[in-house]
N, C-alpha and C positions, 0 to 999 in steps of 0.2 A: 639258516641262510642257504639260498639253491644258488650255485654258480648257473646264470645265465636265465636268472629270473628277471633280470632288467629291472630291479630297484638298485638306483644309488643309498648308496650308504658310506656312513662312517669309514674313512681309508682303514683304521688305527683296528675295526674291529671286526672285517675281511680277513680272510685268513693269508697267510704267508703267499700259498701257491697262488691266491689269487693278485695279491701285491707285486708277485715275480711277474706274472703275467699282464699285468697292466704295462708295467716297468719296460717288458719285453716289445709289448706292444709300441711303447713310447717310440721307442732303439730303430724298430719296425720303420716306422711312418716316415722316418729319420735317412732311411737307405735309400740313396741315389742311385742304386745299382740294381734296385727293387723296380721291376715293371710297373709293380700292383701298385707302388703310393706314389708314382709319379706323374704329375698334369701335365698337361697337352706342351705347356709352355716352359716345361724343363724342370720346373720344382717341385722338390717330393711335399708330401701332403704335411711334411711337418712346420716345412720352414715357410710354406704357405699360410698357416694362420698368424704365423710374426706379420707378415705382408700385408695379410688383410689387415690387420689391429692398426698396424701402422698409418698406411693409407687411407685408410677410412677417417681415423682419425687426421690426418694431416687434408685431407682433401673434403673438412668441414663438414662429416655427419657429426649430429649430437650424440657421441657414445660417451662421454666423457660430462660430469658437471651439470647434466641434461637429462630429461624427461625419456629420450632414448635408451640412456643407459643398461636397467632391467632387460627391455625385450631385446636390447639387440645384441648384448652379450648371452642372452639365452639361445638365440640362434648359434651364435657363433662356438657355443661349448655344446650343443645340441647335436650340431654339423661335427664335430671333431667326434665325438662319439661314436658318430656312423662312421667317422673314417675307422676308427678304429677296430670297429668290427667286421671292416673289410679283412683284417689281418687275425681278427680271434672274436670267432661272434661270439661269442658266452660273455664277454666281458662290458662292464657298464663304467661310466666316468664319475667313478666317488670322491666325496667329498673331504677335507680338513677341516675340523670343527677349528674356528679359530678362536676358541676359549681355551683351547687349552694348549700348551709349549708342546709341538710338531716331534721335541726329541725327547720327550714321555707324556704321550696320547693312550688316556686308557681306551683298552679295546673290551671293555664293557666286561668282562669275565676274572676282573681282579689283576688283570698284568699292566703293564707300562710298554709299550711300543715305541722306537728311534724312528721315526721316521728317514732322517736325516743318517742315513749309512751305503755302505758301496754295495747293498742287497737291493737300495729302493732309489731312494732321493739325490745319492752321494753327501759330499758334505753338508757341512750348516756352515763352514764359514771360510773363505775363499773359493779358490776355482770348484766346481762343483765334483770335482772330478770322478773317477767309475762310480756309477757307468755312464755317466753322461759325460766323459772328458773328452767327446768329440762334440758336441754339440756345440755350434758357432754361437757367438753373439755380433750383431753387425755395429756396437753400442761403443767398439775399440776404434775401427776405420771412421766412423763419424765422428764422437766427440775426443777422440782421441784420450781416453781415458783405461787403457792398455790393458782393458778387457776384452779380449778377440772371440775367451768362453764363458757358457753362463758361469754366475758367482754368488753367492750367498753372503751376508754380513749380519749374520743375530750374535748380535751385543751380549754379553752379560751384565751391562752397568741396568742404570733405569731404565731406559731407554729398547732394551734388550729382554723386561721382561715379560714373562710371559702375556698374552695376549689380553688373556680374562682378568688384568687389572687393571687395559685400560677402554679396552670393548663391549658397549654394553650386552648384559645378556640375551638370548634370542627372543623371552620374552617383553624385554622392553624394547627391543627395536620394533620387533611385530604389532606392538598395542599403543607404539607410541603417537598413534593419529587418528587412534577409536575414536575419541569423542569431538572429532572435529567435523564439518560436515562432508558429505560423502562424495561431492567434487575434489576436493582438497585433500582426502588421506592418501590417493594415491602418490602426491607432490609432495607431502612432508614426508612418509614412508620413505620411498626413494632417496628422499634428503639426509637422512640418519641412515641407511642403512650403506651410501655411497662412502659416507664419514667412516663409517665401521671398516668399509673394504680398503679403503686409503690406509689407512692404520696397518691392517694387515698387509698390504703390499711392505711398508715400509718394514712392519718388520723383520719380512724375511731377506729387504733390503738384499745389495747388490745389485743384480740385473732388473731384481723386481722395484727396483728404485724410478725405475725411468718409464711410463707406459709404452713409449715408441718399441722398448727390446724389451718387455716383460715376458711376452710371449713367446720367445725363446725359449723358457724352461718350463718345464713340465710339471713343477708346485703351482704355475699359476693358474691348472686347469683344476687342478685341486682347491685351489682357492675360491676360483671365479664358480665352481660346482657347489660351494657354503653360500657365491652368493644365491645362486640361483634355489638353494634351497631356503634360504629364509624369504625369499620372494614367495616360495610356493606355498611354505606356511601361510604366510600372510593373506595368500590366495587362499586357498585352503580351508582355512575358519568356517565350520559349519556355521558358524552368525553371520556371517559376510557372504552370502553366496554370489551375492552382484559381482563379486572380485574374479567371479570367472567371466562374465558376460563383457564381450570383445565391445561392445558399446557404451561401458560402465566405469571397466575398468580402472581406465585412465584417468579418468574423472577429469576436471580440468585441464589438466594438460592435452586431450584427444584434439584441442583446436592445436595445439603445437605444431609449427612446420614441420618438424623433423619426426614424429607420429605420425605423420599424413605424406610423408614424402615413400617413398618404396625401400624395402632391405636391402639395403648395399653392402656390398659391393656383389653381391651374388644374384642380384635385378640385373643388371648390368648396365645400370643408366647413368652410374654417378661418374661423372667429370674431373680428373682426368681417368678412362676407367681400366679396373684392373683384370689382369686377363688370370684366368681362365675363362673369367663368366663378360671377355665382349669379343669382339672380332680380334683374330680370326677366328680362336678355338669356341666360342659360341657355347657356353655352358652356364648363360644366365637360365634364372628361373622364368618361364615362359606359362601364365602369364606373370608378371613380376609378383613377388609376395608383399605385402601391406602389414603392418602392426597387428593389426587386425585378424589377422587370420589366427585361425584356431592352433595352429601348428605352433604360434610362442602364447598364444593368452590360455592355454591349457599346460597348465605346467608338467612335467616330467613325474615319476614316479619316486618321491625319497621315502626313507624309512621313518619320516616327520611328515609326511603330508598328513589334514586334516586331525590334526592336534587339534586340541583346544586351550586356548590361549586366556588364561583369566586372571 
């Protein structure tokens, strides 16, 4: 493994110094007193992607239960990457295998890894505290649920266990729409593997219980990076190559509104729309970006692309 080769990989089998430094970078994004992560409109680049997820979702794109879902959470953990290499370019946005329990992930060379300690994640259960015992949730002033920071809840009953007994494994989520015809796999894929990420939100439970404030803490880009990696497999498949082709891809769903409408909230077309990217600070993409474009239907680089799946 070369630090700043720009493959995601496995969090659990990175090494320490690079896990301090993601961590670091998190803390980074997060400083309002920082010039470098702060937009036009007053908010550092951290508590900016809670905003978007939020709004975007609230103001009726299909990111959520929708054909959207894949490409436009691949932007949006794509974009948090680049921020993050504004603060430490060697570093790339790895992934949590979510088969395996976050607080003993083998990291491939025979040991057990915590994710969940005051070196990386903070806790697994209540306030998440160091190092992230500054990081706001806005999930306390809205639903009044006296969460004001992120928070963690994995159970030890059933409920709480580990992942990979109740998610299926990456090769059935990836094959589970091979033999269907090749309009339709991309909508059934999607459809299991959405089921899969719901699963894991819940079980890291607390803040990740709610989509509106999930994006508060920093496991959920570790999360959302497992989804975007088992999209890429799926893409990926030397027997599928159509799954790269921005015209294919989608297969039935490319007639979908919300595949045909522009990436929001970073177009800066959608209603009501969010600033950085519309007047006055002016930093949508110019011309708008489309599903379509090469930049989400060519997936990222993981240490799983182009497996073979049988």
């Amino acid at each position: 493994m070369v630090l700043g080769d720009g493959i995601r990989r496995n969090i659990a089998s990175v090494s320490k110094e690079e896990r301090d430094r993601l961590r670091d970078a998190f803390i980074t994004l997060d400083n309002e007193n920082d010039p470098r992560v702060v937009y036009p409109d007053g908010v550092t680049f951290w508590d900016k992607q809670e905003e978007i997820h939020k709004n975007a979702h609230a103001g009726g794109l299909d990111i959520h239960d929708g054909p959207a879902f894949l490409p436009w959470h691949r932007e949006l953990i794509n974009r948090l990457e680049e921020l993050i290499r504004k603060v430490d370019d060697k570093l790339s946005l790895h992934y949590w295998d979510w088969t395996t329990d976050p607080r003993s992930s083998p990291d491939g060379k025979g040991n057990m890894v915590n994710l969940f300690t005051r070196e990386f994640l903070g806790n697994a259960n209540g306030n998440a505290g160091d190092p992230f015992s500054n990081f706001e949730s806005s999930e306390g002033a809205e639903t009044g649920n006296g969460h004001d920071y992120i928070w963690r809840n994995i159970n030890n009953g059933v409920l709480g266990a580990p992942p990979v007994n109740f998610i299926p494994l990456d090769k059935t989520i990836v094959t589970f729409a091979d033999e269907k015809p090749e309009n339709m796999q991309f909508q059934i894929f999607n459809g299991i593997l959405q089921d899969a990420h719901n699963y894991a939100h819940g079980y890291i439970g607390g803040t990740l219980t709610d989509s509106h404030y999930s994006f508060h803490d920093p496991c959920v880009f570790l999360l959302h990076s497992n989804v975007d990696r088992i999209f890429a497999l799926w893409q990926t498949n030397p027997k599928y190559k159509w799954r790269l082709n921005p015209n294919r891809v989608y297969g039935i769903e490319s007639k979908s509104g919300s595949l045909q409408d522009d990436v929001n909230p970073w177009a800066g077309t959608l209603i009501p729309r969010l600033r950085p990217w519309a007047p006055p600070d002016n930093l949508q993409d110019n011309p708008p970006k489309k599903y379509t474009d090469t930049s989400i239907v060519i997936p990222h680089s993981y240490d799983t692309n182009g497996s073979i799946i049988t």
